[in-house]
PDB file of N, CA, C and O in Angstrom:
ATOM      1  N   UNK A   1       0.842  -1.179   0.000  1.00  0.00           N
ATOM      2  CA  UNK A   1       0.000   0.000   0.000  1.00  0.00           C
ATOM      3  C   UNK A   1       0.891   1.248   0.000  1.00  0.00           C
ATOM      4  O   UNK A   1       1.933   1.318   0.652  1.00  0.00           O
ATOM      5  N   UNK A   2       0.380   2.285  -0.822  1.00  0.00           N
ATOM      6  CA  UNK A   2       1.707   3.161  -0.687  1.00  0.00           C
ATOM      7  C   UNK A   2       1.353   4.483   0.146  1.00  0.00           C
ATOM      8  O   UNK A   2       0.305   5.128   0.161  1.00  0.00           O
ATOM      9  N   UNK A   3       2.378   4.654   0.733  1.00  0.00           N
ATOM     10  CA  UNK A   3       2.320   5.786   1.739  1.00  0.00           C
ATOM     11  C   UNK A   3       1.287   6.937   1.309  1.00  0.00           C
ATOM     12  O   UNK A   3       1.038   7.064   0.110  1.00  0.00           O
ATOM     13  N   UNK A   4       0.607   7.877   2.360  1.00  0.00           N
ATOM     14  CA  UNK A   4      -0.393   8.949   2.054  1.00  0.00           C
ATOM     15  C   UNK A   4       0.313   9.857   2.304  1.00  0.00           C
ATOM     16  O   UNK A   4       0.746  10.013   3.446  1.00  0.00           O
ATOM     17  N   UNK A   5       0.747  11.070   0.833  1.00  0.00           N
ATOM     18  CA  UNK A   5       1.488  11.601   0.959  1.00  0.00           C
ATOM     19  C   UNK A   5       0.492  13.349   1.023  1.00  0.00           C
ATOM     20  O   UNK A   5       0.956  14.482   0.895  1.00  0.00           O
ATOM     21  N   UNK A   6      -0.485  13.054   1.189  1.00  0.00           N
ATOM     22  CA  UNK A   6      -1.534  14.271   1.343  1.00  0.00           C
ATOM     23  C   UNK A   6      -0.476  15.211   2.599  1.00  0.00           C
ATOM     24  O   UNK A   6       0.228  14.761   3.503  1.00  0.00           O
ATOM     25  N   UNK A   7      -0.757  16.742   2.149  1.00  0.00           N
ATOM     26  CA  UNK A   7       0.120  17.464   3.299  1.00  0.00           C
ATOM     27  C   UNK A   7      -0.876  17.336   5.072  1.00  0.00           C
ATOM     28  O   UNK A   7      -1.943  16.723   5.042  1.00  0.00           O
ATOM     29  N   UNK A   8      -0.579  17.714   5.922  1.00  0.00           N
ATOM     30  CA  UNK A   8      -1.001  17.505   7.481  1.00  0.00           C
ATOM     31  C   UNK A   8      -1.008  18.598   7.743  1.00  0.00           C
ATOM     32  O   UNK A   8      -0.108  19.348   7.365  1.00  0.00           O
ATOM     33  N   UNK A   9      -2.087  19.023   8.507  1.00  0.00           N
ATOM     34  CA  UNK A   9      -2.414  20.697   9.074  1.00  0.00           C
ATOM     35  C   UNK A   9      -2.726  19.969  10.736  1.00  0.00           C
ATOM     36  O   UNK A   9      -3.362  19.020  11.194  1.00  0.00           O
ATOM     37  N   UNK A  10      -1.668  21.298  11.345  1.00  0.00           N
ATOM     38  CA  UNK A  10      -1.750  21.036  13.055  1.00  0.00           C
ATOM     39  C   UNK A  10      -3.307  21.537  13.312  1.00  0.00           C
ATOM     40  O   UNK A  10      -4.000  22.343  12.690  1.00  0.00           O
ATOM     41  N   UNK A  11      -3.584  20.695  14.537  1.00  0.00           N
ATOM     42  CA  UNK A  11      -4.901  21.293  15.333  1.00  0.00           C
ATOM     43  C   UNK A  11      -4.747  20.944  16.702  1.00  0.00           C
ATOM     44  O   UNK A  11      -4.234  19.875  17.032  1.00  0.00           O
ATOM     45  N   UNK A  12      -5.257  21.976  17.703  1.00  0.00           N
ATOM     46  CA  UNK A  12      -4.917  21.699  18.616  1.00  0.00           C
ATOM     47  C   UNK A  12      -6.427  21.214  19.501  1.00  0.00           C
ATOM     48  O   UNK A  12      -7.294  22.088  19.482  1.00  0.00           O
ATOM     49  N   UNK A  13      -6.761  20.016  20.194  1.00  0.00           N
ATOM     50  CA  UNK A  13      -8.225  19.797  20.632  1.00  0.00           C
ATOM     51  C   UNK A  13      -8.396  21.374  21.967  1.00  0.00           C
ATOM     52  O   UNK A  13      -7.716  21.903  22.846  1.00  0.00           O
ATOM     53  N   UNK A  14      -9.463  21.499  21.456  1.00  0.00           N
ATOM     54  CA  UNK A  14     -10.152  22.883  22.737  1.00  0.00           C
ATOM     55  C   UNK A  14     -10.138  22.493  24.072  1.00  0.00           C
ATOM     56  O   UNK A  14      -9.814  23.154  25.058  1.00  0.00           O
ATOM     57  N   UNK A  15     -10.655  20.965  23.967  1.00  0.00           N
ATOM     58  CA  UNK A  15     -10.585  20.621  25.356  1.00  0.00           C
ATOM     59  C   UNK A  15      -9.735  20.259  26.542  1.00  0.00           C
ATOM     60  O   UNK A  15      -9.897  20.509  27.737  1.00  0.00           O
ATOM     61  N   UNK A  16      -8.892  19.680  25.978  1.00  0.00           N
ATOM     62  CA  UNK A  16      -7.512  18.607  26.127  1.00  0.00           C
ATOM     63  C   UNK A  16      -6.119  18.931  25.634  1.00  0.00           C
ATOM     64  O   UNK A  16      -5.153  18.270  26.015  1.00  0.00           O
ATOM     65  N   UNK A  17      -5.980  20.163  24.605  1.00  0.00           N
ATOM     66  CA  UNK A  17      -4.981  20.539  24.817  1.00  0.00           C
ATOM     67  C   UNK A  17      -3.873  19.764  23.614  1.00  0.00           C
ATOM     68  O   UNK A  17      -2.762  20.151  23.253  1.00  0.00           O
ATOM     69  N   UNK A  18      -4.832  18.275  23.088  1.00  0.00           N
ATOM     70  CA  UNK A  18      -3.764  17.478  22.853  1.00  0.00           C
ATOM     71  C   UNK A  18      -3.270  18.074  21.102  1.00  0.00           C
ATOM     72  O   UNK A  18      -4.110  18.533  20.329  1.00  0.00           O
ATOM     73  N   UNK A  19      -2.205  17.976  20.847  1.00  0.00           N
ATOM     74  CA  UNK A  19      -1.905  18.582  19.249  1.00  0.00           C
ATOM     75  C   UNK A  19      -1.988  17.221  18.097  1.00  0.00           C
ATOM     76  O   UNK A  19      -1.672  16.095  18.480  1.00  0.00           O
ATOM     77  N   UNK A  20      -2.359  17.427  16.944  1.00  0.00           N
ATOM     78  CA  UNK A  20      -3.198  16.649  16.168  1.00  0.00           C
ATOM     79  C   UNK A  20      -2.881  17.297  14.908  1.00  0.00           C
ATOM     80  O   UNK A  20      -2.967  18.500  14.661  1.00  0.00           O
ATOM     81  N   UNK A  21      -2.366  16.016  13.858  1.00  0.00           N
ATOM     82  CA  UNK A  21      -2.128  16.065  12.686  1.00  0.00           C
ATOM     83  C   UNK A  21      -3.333  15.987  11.421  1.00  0.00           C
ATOM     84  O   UNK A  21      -3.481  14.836  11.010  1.00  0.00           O
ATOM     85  N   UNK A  22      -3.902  16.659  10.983  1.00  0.00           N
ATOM     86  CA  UNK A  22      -5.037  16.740  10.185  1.00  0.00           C
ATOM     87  C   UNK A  22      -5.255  17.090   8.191  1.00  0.00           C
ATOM     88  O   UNK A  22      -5.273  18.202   7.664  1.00  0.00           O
ATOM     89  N   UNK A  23      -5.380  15.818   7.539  1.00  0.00           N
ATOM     90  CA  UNK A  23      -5.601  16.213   6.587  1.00  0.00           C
ATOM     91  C   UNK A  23      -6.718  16.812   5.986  1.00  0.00           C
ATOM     92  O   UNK A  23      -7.620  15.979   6.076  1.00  0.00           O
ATOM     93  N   UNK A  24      -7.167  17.895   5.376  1.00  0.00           N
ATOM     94  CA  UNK A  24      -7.904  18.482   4.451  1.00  0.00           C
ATOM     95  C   UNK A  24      -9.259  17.222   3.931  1.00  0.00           C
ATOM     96  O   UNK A  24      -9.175  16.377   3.039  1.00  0.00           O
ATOM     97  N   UNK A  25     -10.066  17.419   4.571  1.00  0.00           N
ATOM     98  CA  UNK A  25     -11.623  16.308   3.990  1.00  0.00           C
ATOM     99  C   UNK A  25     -11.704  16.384   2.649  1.00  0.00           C
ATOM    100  O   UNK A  25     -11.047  17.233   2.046  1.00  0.00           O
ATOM    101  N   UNK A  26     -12.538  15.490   1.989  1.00  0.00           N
ATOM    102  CA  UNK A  26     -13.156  15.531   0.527  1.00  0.00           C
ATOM    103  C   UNK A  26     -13.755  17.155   0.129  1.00  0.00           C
ATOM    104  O   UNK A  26     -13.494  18.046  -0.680  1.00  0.00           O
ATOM    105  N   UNK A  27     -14.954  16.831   1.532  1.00  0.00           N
ATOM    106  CA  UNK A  27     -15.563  18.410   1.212  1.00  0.00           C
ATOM    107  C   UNK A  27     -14.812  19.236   1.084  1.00  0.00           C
ATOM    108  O   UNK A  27     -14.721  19.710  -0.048  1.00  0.00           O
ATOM    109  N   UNK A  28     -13.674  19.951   2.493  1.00  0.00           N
ATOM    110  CA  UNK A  28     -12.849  21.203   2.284  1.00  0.00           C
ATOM    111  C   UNK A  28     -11.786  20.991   0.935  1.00  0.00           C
ATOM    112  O   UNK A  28     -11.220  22.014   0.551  1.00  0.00           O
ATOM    113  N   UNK A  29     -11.500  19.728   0.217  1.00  0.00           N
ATOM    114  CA  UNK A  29     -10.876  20.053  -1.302  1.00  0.00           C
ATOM    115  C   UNK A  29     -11.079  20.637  -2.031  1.00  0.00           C
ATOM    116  O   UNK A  29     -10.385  21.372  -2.733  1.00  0.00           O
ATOM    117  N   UNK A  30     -12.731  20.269  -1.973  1.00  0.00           N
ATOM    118  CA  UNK A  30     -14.191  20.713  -2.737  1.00  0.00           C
ATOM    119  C   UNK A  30     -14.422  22.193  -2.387  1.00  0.00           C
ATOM    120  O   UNK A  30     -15.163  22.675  -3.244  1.00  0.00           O
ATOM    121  N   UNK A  31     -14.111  23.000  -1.557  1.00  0.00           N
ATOM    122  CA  UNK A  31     -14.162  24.256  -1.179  1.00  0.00           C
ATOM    123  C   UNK A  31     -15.432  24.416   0.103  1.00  0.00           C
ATOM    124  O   UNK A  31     -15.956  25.505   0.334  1.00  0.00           O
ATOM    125  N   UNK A  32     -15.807  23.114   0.876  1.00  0.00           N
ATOM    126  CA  UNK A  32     -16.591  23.621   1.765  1.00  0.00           C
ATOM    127  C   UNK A  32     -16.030  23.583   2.723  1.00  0.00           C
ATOM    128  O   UNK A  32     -15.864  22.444   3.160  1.00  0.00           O
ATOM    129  N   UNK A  33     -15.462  24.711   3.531  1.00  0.00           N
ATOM    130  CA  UNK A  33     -14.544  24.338   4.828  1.00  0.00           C
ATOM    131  C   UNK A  33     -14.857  24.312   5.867  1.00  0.00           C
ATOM    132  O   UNK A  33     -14.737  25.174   6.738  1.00  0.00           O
ATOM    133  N   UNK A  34     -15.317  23.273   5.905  1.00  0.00           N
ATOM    134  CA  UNK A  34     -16.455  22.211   7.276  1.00  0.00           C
ATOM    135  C   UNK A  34     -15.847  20.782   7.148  1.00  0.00           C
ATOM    136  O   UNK A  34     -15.868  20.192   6.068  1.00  0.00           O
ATOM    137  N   UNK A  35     -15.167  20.101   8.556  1.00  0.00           N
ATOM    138  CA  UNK A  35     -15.270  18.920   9.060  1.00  0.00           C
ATOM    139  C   UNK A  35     -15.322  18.748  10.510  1.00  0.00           C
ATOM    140  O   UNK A  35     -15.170  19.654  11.329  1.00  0.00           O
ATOM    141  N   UNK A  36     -15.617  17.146  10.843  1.00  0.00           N
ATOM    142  CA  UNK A  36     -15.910  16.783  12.215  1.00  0.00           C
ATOM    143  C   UNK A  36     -15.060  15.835  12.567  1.00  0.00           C
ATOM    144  O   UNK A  36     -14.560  15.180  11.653  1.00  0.00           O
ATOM    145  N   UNK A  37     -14.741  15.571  13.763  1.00  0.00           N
ATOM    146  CA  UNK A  37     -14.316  14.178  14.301  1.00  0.00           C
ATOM    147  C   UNK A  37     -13.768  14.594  15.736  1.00  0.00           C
ATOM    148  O   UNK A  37     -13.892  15.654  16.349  1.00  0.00           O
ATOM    149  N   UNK A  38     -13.278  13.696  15.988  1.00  0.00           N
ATOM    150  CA  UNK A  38     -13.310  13.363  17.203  1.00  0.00           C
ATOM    151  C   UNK A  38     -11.801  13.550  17.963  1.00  0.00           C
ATOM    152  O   UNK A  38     -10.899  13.188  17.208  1.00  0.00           O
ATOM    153  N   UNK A  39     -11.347  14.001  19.203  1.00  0.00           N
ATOM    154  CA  UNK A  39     -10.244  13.742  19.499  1.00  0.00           C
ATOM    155  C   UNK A  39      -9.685  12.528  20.164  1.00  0.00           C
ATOM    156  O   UNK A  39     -10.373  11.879  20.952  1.00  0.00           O
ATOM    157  N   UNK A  40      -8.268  12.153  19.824  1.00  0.00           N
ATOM    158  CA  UNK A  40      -7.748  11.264  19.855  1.00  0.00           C
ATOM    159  C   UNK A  40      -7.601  10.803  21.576  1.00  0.00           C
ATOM    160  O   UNK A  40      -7.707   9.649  21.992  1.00  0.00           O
ATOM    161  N   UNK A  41      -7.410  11.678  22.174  1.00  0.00           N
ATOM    162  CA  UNK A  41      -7.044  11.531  23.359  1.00  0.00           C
ATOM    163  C   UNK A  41      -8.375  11.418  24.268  1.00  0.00           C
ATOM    164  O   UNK A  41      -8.559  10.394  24.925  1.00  0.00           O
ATOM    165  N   UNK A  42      -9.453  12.660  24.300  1.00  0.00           N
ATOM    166  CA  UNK A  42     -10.427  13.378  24.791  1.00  0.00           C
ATOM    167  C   UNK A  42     -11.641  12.266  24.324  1.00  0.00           C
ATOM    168  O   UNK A  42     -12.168  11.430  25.059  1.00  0.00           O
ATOM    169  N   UNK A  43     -11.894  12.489  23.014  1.00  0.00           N
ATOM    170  CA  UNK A  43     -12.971  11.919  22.453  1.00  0.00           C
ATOM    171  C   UNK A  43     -14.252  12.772  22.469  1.00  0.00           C
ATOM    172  O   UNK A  43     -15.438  12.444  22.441  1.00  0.00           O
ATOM    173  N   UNK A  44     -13.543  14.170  22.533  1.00  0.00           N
ATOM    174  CA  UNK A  44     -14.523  15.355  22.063  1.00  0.00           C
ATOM    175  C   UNK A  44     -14.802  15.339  20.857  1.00  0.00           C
ATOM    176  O   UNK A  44     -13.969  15.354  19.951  1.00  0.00           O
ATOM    177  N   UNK A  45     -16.217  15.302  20.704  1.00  0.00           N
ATOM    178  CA  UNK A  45     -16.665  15.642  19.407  1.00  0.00           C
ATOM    179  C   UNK A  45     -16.374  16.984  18.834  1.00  0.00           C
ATOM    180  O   UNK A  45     -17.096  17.853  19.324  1.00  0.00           O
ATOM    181  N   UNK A  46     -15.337  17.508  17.734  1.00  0.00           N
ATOM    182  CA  UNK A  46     -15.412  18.383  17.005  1.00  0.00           C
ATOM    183  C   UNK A  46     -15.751  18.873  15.949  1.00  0.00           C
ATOM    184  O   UNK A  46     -16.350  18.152  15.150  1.00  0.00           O
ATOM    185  N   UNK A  47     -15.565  19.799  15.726  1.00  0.00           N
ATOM    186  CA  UNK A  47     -15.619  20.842  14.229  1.00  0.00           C
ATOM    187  C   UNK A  47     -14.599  21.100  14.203  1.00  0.00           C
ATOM    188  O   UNK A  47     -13.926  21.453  15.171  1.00  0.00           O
ATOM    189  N   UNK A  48     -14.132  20.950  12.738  1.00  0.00           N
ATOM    190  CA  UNK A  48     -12.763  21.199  12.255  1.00  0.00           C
ATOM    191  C   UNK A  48     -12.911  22.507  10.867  1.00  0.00           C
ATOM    192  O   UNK A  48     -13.682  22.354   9.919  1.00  0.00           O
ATOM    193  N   UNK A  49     -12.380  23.223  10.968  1.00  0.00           N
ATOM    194  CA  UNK A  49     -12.450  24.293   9.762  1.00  0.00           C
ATOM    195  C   UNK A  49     -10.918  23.747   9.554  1.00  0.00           C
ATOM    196  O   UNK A  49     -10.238  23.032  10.291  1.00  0.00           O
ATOM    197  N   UNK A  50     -10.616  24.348   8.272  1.00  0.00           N
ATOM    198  CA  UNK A  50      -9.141  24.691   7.404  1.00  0.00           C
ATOM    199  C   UNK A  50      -8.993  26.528   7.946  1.00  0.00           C
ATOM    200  O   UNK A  50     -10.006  27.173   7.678  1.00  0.00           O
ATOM    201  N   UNK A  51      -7.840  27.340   8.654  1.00  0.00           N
ATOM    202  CA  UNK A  51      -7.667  28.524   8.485  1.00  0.00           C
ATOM    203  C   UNK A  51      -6.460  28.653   7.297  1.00  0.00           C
ATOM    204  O   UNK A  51      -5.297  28.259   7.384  1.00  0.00           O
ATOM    205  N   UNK A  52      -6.984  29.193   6.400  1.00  0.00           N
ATOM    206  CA  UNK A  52      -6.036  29.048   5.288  1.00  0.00           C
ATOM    207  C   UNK A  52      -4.468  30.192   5.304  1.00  0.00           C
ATOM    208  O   UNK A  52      -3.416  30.178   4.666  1.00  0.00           O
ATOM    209  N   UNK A  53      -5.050  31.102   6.408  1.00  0.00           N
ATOM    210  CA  UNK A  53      -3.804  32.096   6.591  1.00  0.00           C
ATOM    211  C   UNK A  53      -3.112  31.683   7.404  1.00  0.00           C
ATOM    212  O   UNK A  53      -2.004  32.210   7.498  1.00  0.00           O
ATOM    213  N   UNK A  54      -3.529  30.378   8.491  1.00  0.00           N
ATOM    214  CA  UNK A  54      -2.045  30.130   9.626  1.00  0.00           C
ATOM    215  C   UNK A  54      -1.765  28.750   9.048  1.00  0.00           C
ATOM    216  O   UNK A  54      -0.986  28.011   9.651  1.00  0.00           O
ATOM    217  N   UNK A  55      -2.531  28.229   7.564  1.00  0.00           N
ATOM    218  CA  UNK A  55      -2.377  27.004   7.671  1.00  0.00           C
ATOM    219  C   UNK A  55      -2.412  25.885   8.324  1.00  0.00           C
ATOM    220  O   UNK A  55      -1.718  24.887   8.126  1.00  0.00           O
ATOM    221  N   UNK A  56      -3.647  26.135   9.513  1.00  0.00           N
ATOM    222  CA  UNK A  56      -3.723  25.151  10.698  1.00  0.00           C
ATOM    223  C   UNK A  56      -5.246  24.792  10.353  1.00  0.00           C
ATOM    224  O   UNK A  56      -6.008  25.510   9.706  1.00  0.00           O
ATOM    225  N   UNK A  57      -5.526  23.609  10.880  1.00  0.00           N
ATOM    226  CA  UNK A  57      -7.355  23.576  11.449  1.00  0.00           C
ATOM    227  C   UNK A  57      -7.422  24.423  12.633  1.00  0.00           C
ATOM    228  O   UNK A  57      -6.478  24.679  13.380  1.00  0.00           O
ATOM    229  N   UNK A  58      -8.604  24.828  12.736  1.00  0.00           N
ATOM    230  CA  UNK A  58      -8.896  25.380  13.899  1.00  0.00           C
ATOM    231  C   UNK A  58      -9.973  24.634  14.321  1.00  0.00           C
ATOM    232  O   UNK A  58     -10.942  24.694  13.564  1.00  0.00           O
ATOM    233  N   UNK A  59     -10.104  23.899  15.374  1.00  0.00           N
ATOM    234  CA  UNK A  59     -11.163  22.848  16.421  1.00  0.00           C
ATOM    235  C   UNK A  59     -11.579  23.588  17.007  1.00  0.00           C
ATOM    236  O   UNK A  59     -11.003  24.594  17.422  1.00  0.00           O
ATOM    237  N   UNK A  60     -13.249  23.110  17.278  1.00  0.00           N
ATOM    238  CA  UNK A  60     -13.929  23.790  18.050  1.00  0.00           C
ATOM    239  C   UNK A  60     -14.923  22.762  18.648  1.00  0.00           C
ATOM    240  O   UNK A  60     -15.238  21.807  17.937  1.00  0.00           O
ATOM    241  N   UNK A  61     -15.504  22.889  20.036  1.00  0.00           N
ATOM    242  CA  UNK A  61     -15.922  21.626  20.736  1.00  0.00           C
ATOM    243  C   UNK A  61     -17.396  22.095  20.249  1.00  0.00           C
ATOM    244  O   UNK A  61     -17.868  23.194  20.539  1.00  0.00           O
ATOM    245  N   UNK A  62     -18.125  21.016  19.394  1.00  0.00           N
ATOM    246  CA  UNK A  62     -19.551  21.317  19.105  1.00  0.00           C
ATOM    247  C   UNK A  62     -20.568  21.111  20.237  1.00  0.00           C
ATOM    248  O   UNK A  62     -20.492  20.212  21.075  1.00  0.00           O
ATOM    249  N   UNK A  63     -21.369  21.891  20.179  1.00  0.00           N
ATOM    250  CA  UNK A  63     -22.126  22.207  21.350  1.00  0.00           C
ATOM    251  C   UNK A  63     -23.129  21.369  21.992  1.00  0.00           C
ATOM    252  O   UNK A  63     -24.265  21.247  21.534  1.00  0.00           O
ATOM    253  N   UNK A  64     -22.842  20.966  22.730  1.00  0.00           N
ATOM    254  CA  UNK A  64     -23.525  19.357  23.627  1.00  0.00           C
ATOM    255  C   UNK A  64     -23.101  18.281  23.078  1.00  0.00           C
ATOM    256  O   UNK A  64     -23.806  17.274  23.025  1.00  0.00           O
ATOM    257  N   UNK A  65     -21.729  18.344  22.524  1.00  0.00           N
ATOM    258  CA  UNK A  65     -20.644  17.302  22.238  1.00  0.00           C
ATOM    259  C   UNK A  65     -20.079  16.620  23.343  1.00  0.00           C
ATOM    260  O   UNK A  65     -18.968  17.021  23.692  1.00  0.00           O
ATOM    261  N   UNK A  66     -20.573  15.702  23.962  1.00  0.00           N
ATOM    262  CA  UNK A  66     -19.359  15.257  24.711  1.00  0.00           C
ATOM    263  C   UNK A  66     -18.401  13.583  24.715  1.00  0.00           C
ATOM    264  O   UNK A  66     -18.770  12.760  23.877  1.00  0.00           O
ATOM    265  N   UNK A  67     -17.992  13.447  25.047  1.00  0.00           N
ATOM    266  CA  UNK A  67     -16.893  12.766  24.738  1.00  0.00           C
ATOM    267  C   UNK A  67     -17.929  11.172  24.972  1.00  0.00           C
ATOM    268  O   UNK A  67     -17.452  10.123  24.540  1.00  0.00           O
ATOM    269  N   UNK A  68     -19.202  11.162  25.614  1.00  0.00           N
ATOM    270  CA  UNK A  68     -20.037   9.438  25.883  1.00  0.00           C
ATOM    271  C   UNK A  68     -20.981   9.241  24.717  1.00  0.00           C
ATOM    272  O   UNK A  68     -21.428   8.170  24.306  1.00  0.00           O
ATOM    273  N   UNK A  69     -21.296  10.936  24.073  1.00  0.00           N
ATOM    274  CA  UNK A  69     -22.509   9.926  23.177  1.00  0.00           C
ATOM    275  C   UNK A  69     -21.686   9.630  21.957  1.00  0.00           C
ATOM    276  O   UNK A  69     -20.524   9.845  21.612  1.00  0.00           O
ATOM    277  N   UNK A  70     -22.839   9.000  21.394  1.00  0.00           N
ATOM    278  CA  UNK A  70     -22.178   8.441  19.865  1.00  0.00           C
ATOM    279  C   UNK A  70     -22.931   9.012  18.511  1.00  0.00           C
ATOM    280  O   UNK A  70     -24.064   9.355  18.174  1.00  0.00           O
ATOM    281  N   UNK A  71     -22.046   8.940  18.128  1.00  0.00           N
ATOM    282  CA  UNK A  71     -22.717   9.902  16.171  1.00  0.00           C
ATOM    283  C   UNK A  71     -22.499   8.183  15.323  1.00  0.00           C
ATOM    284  O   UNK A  71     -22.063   7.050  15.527  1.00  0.00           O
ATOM    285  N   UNK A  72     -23.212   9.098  14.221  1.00  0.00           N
ATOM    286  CA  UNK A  72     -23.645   7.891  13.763  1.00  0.00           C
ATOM    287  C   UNK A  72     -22.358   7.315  12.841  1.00  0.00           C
ATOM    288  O   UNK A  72     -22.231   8.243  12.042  1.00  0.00           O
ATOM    289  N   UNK A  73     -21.633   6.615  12.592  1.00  0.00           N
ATOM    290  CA  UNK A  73     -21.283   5.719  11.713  1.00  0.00           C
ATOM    291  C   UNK A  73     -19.586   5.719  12.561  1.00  0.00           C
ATOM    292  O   UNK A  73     -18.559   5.778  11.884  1.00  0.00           O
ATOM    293  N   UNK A  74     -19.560   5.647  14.037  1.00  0.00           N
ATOM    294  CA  UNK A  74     -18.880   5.667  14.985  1.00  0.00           C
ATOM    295  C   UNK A  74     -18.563   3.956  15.343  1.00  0.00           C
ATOM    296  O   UNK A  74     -19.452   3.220  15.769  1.00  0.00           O
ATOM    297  N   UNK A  75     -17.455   3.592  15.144  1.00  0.00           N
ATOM    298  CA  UNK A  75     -17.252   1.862  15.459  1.00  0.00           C
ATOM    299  C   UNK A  75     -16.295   2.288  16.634  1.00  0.00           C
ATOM    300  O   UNK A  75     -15.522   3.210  16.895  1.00  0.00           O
ATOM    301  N   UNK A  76     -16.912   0.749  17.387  1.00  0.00           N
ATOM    302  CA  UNK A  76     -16.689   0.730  18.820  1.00  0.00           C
ATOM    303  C   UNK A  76     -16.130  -0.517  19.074  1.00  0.00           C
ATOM    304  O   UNK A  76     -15.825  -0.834  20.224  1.00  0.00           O
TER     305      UNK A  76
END
């Protein structure tokens, strides 16, 4: 399988502090700069934008996100 050589944008989780390597979604390729997921550490549900001037995501904890419920297509 050959390596994913897509570039990585830092994000840092809101909640936890923890720093996080993030590639660019289908959509934000596509020009909608909206994604979600989850942190690695926390398991806060986020929102992920692209800021295209610091070149980072910027995370944001979505609102009555918390780290027990589950979204849908979430494997456990």
């Amino acid at each position: 399988m050959e390596q994913d050589k897509r570039p990585r944008y830092k994000g840092i989780c809101p909640e936890c502090g923890r720093e996080m390597w993030i590639c660019k979604s289908i959509f934000m390729e596509m020009g909608i700069n909206q994604g979600a997921g989850r942190c690695l550490q926390c398991k806060t549900f986020l929102s992920i934008q692209f800021n295209e001037e610091k070149q980072e995501m910027e995370l944001t904890k979505f609102e009555g996100g918390s780290s027990s419920e589950s979204i849908g297509g979430d494997l456990q």
